[in-house]
N, C-alpha and C positions, 0 to 999 in steps of 0.2 A: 205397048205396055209401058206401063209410065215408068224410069229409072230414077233413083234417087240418090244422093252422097252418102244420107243417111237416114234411117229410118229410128224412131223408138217406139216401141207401145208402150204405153202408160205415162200417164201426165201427170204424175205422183212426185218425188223425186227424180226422176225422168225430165220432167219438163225443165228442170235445171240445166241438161246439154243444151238448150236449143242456143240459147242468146249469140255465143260466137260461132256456132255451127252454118250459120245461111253463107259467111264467106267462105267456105270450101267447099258450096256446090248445094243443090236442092234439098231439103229436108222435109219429111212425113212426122208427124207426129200421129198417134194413133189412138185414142181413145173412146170406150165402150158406153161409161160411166158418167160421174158428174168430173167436172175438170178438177184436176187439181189432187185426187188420188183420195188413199182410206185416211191419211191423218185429217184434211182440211172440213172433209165433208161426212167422215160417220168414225172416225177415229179422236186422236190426240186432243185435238183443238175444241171439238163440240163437248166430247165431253168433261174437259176440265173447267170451260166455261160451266156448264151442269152441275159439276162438283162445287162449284164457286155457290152457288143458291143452297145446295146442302150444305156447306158450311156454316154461312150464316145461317141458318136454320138450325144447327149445334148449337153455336152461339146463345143463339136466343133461348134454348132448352137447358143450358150450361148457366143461365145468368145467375138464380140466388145461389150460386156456389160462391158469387163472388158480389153478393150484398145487393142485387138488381131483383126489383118487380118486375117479370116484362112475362110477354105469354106470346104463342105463334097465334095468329086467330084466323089462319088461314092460306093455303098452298094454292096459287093460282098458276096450274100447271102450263096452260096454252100459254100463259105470259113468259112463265120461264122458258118454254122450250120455240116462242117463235125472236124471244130478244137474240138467243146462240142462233139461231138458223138462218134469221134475219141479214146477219153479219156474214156467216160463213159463205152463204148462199151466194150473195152480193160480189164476196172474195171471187167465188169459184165461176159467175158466170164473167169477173171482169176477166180474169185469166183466158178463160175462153176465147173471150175477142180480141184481147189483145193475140192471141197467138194465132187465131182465123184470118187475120188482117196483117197479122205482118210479112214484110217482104222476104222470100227464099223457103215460107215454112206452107205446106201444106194441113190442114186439117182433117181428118178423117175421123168421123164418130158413129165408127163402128167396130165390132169385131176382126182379129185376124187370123189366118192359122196358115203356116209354112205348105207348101205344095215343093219345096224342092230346098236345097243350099241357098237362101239369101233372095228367094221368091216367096210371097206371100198373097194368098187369096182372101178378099175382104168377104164381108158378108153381103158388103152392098154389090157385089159380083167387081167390083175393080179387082184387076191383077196389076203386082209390082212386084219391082226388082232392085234392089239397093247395093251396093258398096259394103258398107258395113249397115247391122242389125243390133242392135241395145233392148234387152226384154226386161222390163222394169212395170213388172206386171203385177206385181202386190201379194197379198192373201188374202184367204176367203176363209169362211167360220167352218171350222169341222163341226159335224153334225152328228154323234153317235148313231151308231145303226138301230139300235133299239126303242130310238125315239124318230129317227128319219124313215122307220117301218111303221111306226103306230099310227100313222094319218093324223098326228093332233096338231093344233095351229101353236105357233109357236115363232120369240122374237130372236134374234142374235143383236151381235153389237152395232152390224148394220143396221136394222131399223127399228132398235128397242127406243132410241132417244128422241124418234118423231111419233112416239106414239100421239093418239087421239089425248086422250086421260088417261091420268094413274092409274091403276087397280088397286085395289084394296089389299091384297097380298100375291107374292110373287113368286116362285121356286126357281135359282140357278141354279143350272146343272156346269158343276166346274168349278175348282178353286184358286185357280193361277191371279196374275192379277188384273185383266179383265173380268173377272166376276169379285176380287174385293174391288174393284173402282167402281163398277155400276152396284153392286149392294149397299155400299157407303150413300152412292148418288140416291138410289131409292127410299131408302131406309131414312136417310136424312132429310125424306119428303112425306115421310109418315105412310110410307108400305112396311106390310110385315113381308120380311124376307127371310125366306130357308133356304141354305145353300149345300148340295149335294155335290161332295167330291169322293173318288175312288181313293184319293189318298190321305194320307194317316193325319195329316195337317194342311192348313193352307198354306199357300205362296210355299211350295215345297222345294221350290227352286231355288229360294234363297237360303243365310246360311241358317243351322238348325236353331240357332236363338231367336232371331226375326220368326222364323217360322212358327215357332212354339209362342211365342211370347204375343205375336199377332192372332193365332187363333186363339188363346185363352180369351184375348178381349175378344175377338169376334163372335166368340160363343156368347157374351152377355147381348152382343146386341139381337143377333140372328139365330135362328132356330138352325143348327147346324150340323148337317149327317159326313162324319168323317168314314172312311174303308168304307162307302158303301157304292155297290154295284147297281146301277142302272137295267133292268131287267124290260123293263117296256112304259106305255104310258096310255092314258086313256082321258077320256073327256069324261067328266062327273057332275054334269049338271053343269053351273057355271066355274067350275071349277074343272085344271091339269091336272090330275092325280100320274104322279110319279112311281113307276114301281121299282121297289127295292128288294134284291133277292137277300132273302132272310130277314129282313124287317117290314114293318109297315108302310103303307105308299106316303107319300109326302103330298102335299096338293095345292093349288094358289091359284088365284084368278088369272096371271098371265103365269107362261113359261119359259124360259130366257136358257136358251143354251148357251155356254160362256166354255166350252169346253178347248178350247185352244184355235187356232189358225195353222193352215194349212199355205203353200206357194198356190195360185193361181194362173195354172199353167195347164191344166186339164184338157184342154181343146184347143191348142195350139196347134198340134201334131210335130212336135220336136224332132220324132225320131227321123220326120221326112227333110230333115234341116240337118242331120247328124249329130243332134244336141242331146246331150246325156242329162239323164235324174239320178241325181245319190239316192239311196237308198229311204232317205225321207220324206224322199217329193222336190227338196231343192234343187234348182240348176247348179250343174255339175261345174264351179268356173275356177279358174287359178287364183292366185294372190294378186294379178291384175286384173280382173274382171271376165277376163278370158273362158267363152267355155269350147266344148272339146269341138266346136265347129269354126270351121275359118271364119273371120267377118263379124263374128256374132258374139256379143257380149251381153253382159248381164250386171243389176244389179238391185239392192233392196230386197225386200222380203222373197221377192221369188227365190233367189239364192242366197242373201247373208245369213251365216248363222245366227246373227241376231235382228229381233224383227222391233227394230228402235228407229223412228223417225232421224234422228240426229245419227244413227249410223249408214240409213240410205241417203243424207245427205252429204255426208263425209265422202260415202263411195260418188256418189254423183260426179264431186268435184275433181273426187281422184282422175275418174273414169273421164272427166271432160280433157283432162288432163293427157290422160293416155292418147285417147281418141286423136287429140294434136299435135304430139310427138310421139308417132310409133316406135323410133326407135331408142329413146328413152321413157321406158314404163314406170311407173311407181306402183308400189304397192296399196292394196285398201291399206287404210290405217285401223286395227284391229286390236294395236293395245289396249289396255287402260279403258274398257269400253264400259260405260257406268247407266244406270236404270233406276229409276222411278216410280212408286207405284202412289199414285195420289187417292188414297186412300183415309182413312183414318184410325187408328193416325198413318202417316205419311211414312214410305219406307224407303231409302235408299241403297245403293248400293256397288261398290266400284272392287275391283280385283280376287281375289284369293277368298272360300269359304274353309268354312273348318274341314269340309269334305274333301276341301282340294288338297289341303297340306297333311294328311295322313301318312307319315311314311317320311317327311323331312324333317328336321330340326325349325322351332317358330318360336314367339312369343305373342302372349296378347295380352291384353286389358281394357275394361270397361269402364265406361260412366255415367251416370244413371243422371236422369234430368233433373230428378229432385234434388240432387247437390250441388246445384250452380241457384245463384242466384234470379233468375230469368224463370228458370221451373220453380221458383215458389209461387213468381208473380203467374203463373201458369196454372198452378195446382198439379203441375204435372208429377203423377208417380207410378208411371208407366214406359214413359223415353228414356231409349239409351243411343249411347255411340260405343261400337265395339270397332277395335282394329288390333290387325295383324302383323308384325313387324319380323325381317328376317334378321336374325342374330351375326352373320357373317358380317351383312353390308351395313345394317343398322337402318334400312329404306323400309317402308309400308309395302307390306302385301297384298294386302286386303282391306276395306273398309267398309259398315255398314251403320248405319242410323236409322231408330225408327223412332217418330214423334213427331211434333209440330215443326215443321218447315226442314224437312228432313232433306229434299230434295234441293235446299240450296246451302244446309249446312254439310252437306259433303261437296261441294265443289273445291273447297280447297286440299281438301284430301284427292280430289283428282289430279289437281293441278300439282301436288307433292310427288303423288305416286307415278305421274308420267314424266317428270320434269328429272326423277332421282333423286329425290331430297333426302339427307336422313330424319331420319321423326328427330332427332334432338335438335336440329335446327330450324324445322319448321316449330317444334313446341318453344322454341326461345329466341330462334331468331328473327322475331317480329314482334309486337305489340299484337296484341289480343283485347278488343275495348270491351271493356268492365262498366255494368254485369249483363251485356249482350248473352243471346243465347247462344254463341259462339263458342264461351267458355265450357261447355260442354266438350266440345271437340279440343278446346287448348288441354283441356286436363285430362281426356283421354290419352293424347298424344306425352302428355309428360310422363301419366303412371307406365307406358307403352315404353319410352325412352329410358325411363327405370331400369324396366324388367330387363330388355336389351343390355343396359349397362350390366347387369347382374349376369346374365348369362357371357356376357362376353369377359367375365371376371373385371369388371370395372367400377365394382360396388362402389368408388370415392371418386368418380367424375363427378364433375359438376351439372 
């Protein structure tokens, strides 16, 4: 039986331990899927490429707002979806060989599942045995029961983005934000899209302004069923017909369930490892990666509570970290942990929502995109930047942006908010270049520094 230093399954985030791991003894890596994990090859990466062709595709639809002739005359969908696959694809089989051919690491592409503490049974009948175990196994698309009973064919975000051809109209089931990222992608390719969520707004998870403020525009683009219950589903000719209890069925030539992700860990057999599941499906692990079985760690979606590419690579590196000196741990780094939803428009989002600070003392203040200069050249009169600031330390709480390029005008609100900064010296102790759309964020952060001063009775700071 083959022994090993160390074992990981998944070459997701995962595949980051390997590089210094072959000098401390044989290493397995373990892979089912294509190399390289859910961002490279049906997650992050393909489809923001995707979203990049619906954009300009806005663009073009957006032009005599701003004195241009132009017209789409046509969506060449194989072209766009083999230029992303082309690349990705290329990435993920080089990954492959490079880690099949390197010295100290094994490759295995297949399935695994525990037979004992720190013994695993492949599917191709190899048995092993390891030192330590790292489960860096991903998620997989929850499927509601009332549509995973109906027998209809149906895509998720694994293989909605190789389809053959567009469809002509689409129905998501799910309002988080993998279902506004691929509705944006579709919709922005000339699908009519309806999108069917249980709950009262989309992206419900962010704070309640982004929430409200994104579904109001979501409703202009897409035909959109908010509280509505999925009841069953059925094939209609060529058309999904959705059933909804108490309303009408909704119907579309594909059907795309976008209903959340779940840890994929289902067929491991953990319990015969002595590895515990919190109550959500996650692996059960500490502040170091640690879960409740000797040897055996974790990290990435199968366990973090957040399911962000750039926080299973944070844990990666922690975790490689650990892996080499055991007896100094570090912790995941889990503050200050911020999100994206490339959408349209574009929504960010880093610390404290209104829902969070119920019950403390805060301040806030907004700014709307149409008051900077940059949103005029935009015609923008729907972005804003809202932030949170606490009155004691005078530091950011919370920050969120939604609008064009939302996702890189909060990065200095991360860099504030993790660093300690008070909002009055990030809003003045720098230049801010004029009339960037940046000033959107300087002049939030001033009205914010304001408000703080007032609360803190310093209405005649400077």
């Amino acid at each position: 039986m083959p022994h090993f230093s160390l074992v990981i399954i998944g070459s997701g985030s995962g595949n980051n331990l390997v590089p210094d791991a072959p000098s401390r003894g044989p290493v397995a890596l373990i892979e089912s899927g294509a190399f390289g994990g859910t961002c490279l090859n049906r997650g992050c990466i393909p489809s923001k490429m995707l979203i990049e062709s619906a954009e300009i595709a806005g663009a073009v639809h957006r032009a005599p707002e701003f004195g241009l002739d132009a017209r789409l005359a046509r969506v060449d969908w194989p072209a766009i979806r083999d230029r992303v696959f082309a690349r990705t694809d290329a990435k993920s089989g080089a990954g492959r060989r490079s880690r099949a051919s390197a010295d100290g690491v094994t490759l295995f592409e297949t399935r695994a599942r525990f037979t004992g503490p720190r013994e695993l049974a492949l599917d191709d009948g190899t048995r092993i045995t390891a030192d330590r175990i790292v489960l860096a196994t991903g998620a997989r698309p929850v499927i509601p029961p009332p549509i995973a009973e109906s027998g209809v064919s149906y895509c998720t975000s694994d293989t909605v983005m190789r389809l053959a051809q567009l469809p002509a109209s689409m129905v998501i089931v799910g309002g988080g934000y993998v279902a506004a990222e691929l509705g944006h992608l579709f919709s922005g390719l000339g699908v009519r899209v309806s999108v069917v969520t249980r709950s009262a707004t989309l992206l419900d998870a962010f704070d309640p302004e982004v929430s409200r403020r994104f579904t109001k525009l979501a409703r202009e683009r897409w035909d959109v069923r908010l509280s509505a219950e999925v009841t069953g589903a059925r094939q209609r000719g060529a058309e999904v017909a959705v059933e909804l209890a108490g309303g009408p069925p909704v119907a579309g030539e594909l059907l795309l369930v976008a209903a959340g992700r779940e840890p994929d860990t289902g067929d491991l057999d953990l319990d015969r490892a002595g590895v515990r599941l919190r109550e959500d499906g996650r692996i059960e692990v500490d502040a170091y990666g640690r879960t409740t079985a000797e040897g055996i760690w974790s990290l990435g979606d199968a366990s973090s509570p957040y399911q962000l590419k750039h926080v299973a690579n944070a844990e990666a590196r922690t975790l490689a970290r650990n892996l080499a000196h055991p007896d100094d741990l570090r912790p995941y780094p889990h503050e200050w942990v911020p999100s994206a939803v490339f959408t349209a428009p574009q929504v960010a989002a880093v610390g404290a929502r209104e829902q969070d600070l119920r019950g403390r003392p805060y301040a806030e203040a907004v700014h709307e995109y149409a008051d900077v200069a940059y949103g005029w050249a935009l015609q923008d009169t729907t972005g804003f930047c809202k932030l949170y600031g606490d009155p004691e330390t005078g530091t950011l709480l919370g920050a969120h942006v939604m609008g064009e390029q939302a996702s890189l005008l909060i990065q200095p609100l991360i860099q504030a908010a993790a660093a300690g900064q008070r909002v009055a010296d990030v809003a003045r102790g720098q230049y801010w270049i004029h009339p960037a759309l940046t000033e959107v964020v300087e002049n939030a952060l001033l009205k914010l520094s304001a408000r703080l001063d007032q609360a803190q009775g310093n209405e005649g700071a400077p």
